[in-house]
Steps between C-alpha positions, in 0.01 A plus 500: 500500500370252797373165406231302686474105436195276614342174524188452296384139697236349337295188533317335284136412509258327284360819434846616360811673721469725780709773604596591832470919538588746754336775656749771556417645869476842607292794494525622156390134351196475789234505241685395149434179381488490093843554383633484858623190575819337422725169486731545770817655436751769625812640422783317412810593786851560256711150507161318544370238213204596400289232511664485884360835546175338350455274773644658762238780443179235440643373854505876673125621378316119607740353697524164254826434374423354164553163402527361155686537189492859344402580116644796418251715301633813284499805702312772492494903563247650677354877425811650751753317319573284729613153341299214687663132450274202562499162543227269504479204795209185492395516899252613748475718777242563770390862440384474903866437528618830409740649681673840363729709612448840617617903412496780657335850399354847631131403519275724525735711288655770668453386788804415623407140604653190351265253453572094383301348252559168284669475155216282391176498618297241380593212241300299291477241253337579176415360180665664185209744337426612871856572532562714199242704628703510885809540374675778492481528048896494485527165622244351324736376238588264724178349560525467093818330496387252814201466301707404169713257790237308604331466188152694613477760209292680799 
């Protein structure tokens, strides 16, 4: 089974913590919003640490390396199976800053054209009832246990 690991950066706000999220680009998620967004994360490569792939992957979809200490939070799984580890960093990020990477696919299907599109197409800070509502629902344990962190009981 692959794993995925991510960086949950926060910052914190009188107001409470907010949570950087991810936009996942592409086609199919043109017009999903509730549920579709994401910390950002990707699979962990074999010999890699995990919370290297963490970082390494926040770096690739908003082209930020992270800076900061990193909380480890307990992992998750998500409806696939797919086990995500997470840790969570204190910092800030410019979401006018974002720059992803890029993949490849036949769009329009079957049409024999590859076309690029980003990884991640929009990011945005958000506080932490907006975000259990943006958040794709497997990860929103980890907005619970950041919220348990910082001591928000949000």
């Amino acid at each position: 089974m692959k794993h995925s690991a991510g960086i949950l950066l926060y910052r914190l706000r009188s107001h409470g913590p907010e949570v950087l999220l991810v936009h996942p680009g592409g086609p199919f998620w043109a017009r999903k919003d509730q549920g579709a967004w994401s910390i950002p994360k990707g699979e962990v490569i074999e010999g890699e640490s995990a919370e290297t792939a963490a970082r390494r992957e926040f770096e690739e979809e908003t082209g930020k390396c992270p800076e900061g200490v990193g909380i480890e939070l307990e992992p998750i799984r998500q409806s696939g199976g797919k086990t995500v580890f997470a840790w969570a960093v204190l910092g800030d990020f410019d979401p006018a800053n974002l720059r992803s990477n890029t993949f490849a696919m036949e769009w329009p299907p079957r049409s024999g054209r590859m076309t690029d599109f980003p990884e991640v197409d929009r990011a945005e800070w958000f506080c932490l009832p907006t975000a259990r509502t943006k958040i794709n629902k497997a990860q929103a344990n980890l907005l619970d246990q950041l919220s348990i962190l910082t001591g928000s009981g949000s």
